[in-house]
C-alpha positions as CSV (number, residue, x, y, z in Angstrom):
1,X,0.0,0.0,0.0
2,X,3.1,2.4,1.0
3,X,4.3,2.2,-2.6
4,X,1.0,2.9,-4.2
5,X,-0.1,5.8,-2.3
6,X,3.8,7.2,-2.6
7,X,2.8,8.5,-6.1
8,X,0.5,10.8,-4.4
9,X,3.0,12.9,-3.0
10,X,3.9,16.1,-4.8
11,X,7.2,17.2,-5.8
12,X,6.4,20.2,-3.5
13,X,5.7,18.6,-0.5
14,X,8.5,16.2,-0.8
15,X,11.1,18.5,-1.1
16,X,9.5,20.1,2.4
17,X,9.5,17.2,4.0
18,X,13.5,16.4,3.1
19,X,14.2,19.8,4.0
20,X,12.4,20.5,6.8
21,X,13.1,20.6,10.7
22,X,10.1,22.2,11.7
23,X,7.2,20.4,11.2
24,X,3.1,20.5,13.4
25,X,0.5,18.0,12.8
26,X,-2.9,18.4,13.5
27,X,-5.3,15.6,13.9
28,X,-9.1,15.5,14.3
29,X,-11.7,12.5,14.8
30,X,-11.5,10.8,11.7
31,X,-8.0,9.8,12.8
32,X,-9.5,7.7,15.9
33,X,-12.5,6.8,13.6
34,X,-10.1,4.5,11.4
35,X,-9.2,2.9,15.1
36,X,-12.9,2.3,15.3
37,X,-13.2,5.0,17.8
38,X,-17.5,6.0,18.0
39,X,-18.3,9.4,17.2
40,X,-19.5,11.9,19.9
41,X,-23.1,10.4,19.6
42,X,-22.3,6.4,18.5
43,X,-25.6,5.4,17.3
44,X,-25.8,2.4,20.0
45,X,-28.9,3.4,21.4
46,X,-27.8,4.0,25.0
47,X,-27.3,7.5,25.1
48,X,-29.5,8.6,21.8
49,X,-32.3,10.3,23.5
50,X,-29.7,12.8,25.1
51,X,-28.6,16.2,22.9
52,X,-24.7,16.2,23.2
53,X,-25.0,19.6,25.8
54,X,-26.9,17.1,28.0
55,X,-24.0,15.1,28.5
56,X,-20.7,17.1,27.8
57,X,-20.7,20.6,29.7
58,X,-20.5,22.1,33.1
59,X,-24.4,23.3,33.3
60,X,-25.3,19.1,32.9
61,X,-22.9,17.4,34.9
62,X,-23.5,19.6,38.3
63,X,-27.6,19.2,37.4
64,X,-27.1,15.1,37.3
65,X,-23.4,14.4,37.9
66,X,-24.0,10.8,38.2
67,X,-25.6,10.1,34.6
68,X,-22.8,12.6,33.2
69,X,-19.6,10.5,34.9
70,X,-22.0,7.2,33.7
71,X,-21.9,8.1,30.4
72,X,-17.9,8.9,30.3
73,X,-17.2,5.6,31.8
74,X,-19.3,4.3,28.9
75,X,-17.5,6.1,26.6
76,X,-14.0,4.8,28.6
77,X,-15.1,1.7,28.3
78,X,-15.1,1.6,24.5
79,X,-11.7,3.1,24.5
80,X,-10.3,0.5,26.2
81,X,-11.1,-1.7,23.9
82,X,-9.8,0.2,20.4
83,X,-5.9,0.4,19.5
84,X,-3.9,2.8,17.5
85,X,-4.0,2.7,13.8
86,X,-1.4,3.0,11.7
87,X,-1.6,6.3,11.5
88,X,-0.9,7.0,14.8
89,X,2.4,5.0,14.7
90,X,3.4,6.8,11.3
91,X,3.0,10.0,13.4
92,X,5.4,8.7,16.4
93,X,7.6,7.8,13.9
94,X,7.2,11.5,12.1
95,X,8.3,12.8,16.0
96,X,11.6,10.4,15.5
97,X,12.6,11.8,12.0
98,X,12.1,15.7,12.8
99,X,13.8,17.5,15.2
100,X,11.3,20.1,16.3
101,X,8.0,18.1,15.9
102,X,4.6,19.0,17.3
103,X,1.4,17.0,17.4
104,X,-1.4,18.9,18.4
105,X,-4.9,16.7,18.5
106,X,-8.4,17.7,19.1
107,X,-9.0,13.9,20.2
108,X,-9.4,12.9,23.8
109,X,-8.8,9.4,23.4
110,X,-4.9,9.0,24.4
111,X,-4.2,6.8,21.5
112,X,-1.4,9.3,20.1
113,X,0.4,8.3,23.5
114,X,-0.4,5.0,23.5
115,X,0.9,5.0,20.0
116,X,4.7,6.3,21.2
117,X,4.0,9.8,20.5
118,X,5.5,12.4,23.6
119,X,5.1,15.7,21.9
120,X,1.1,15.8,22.1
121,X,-0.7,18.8,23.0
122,X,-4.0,17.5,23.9
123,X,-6.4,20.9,23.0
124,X,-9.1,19.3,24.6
125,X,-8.4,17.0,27.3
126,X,-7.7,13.6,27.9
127,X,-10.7,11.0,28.7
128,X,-8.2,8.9,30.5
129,X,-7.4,11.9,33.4
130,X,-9.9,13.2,35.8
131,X,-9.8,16.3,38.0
132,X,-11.1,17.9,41.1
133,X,-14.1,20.5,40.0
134,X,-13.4,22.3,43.1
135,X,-9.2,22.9,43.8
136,X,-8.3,21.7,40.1
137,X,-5.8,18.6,41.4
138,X,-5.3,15.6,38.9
139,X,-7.3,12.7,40.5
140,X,-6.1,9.1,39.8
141,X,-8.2,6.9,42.2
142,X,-10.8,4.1,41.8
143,X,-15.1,4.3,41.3
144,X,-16.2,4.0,44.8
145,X,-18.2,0.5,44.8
146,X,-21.3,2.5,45.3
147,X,-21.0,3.3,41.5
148,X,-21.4,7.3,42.9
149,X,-19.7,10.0,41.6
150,X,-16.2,10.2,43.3
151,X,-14.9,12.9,45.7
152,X,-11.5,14.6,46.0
153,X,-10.3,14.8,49.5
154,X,-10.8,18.4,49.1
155,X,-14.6,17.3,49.2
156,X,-15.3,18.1,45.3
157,X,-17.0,16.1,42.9
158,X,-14.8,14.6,40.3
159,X,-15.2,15.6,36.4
160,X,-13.3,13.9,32.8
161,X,-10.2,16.0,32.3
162,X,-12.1,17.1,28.6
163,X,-13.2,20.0,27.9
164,X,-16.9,20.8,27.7
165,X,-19.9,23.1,25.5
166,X,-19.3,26.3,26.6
167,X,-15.3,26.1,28.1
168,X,-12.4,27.8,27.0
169,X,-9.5,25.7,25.5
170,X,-6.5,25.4,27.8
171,X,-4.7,28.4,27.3
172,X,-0.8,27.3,28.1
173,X,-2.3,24.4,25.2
174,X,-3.4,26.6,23.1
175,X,-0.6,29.3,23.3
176,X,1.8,26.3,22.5
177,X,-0.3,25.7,19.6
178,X,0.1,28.6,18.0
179,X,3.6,29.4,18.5
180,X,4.3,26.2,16.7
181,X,1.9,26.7,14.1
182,X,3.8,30.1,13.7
183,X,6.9,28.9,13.0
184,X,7.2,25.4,11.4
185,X,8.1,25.1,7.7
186,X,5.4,22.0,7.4
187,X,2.0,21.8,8.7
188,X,-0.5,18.6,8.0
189,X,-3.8,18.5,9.0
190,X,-5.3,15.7,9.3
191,X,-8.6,13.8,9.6
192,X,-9.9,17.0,10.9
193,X,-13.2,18.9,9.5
194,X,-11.4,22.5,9.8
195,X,-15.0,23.6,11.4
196,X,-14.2,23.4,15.1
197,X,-12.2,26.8,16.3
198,X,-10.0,27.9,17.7
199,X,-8.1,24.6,16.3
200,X,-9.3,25.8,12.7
201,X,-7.1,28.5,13.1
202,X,-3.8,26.7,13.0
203,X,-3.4,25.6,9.6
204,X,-4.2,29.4,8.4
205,X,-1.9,30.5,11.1
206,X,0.6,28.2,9.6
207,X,0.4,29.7,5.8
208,X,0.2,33.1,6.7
209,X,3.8,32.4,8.7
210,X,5.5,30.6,5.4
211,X,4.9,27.0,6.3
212,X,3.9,24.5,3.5
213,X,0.0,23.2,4.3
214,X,-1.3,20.3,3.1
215,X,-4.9,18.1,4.1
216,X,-4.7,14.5,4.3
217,X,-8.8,12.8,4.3
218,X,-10.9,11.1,2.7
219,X,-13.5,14.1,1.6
220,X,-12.3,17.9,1.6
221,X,-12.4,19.8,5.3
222,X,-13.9,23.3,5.2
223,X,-10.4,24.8,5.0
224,X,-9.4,22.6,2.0
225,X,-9.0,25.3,-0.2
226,X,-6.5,27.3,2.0
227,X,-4.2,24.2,1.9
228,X,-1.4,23.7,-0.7
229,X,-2.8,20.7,-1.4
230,X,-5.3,18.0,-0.2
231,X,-4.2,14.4,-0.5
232,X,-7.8,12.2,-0.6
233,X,-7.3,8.9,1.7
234,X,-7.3,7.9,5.7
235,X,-4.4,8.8,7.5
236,X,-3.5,5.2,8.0
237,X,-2.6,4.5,4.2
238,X,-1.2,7.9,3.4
239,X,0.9,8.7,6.9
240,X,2.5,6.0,7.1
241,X,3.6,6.0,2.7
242,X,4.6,9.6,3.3
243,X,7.0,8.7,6.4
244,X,8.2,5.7,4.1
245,X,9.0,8.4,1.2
246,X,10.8,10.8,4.4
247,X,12.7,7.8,5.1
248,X,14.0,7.1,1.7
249,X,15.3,10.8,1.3
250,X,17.3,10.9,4.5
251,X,18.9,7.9,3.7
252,X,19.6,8.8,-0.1
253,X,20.4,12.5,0.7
């Protein structure tokens, strides 16, 4: 498959890539969707009576905490049970072959980590952390056997480390972001719809600074025609062909 979708690759973007030491990947849902990965509102029934607000922001989980936390365990639960892709191992291997590389994901799932990949920054959360609502503290203990909500021992009910409907980013994140987007020479976005902002921002952050932008998914984002180009495929045939092609040129140059 590596050498068929190799063809894809323009002369321009190649001669980035081998040139390049700067480099910031985006990646959206549709890379976890090729781990199997449901979308916010997988169509299994359980939840499908619920609007997304009723589940995912502040306003909902302190008006029924317990069928909030429920329905993130659920959502754990599935998690658990998916594995990278190869696209997320093509991307820990993009981190090995750059030396400034930045991956920032809109994706809470933790399968960039689990993949190999260190230099994540996580835009919205992680569904695998949990904090205190009340003093802010990282919370790593068990579900009480009640099944309850659990407490911090500051006394505050414990919430998914995600961000929800109606919350600010996290700025240190989000500054981080941007600075890289500002000053890398290569920017792929990928499996991302280029509709959910401020993330949307980055690959016209990265343009307007110089860098070389290119889409990689199946059907064109909303920012496709701001990209150089737009490469049509899932990430885990076309990332892992284009770090093949990297490959070849570091060992040929």
């Amino acid at each position: 498959m590596a050498s068929e979708c190799s063809s894809l690759f323009s002369e321009a973007l190649l001669s980035v890539s081998a040139r390049a030491s700067r480099v910031v990947v985006l990646t959206g849902a549709g890379v976890s969707a090729e781990s199997g990965v449901p979308t916010f509102r997988d169509p299994d029934g359980l939840w499908m009576k619920y609007r997304p607000q009723d589940l995912a922001s502040f306003e909902a989980f302190m008006a029924d905490p317990q069928r909030v936390w429920e329905w993130y365990q659920h959502r754990r639960s599935i998690i658990e049970t998916v594995q990278p892709n190869p696209g997320h191992y093509a991307l820990a291997e993009m981190e090995r072959l750059f030396p400034d590389f930045i991956l920032v994901t809109q994706n809470i799932d933790n399968l960039h980590r689990r993949a190999g990949s260190e230099r994540v920054i996580e835009l919205h959360g992680n569904i695998e952390r949990n904090l205190c609502i009340a003093c802010r503290k990282p919370w790593t203990g068990s579900d009480p056997a009640s099944g309850e909500v659990p407490r911090c021992a500051c006394g505050g009910l414990i919430r998914p480390d995600v961000v929800w409907f109606g919350e600010p980013l996290p700025e240190e994140n989000l500054r981080a972001a941007w600075d890289a987007s500002e000053r890398c020479e290569l920017f792929l976005s990928v499996g991302t719809s280029g509709e959910v902002y401020p993330a949307a921002h980055l690959p016209l952050v990265a343009r307007q600074h110089g860098a070389y932008v290119v889409e990689i998914n199946p059907r064109p984002s909303a920012l496709a025609r701001s990209m150089h180009e737009r490469i049509a495929g899932p990430s885990g045939e076309i990332l892992p062909a284009l770090v093949l092609q990297i490959r070849r040129m570091r060992m040929t140059a």
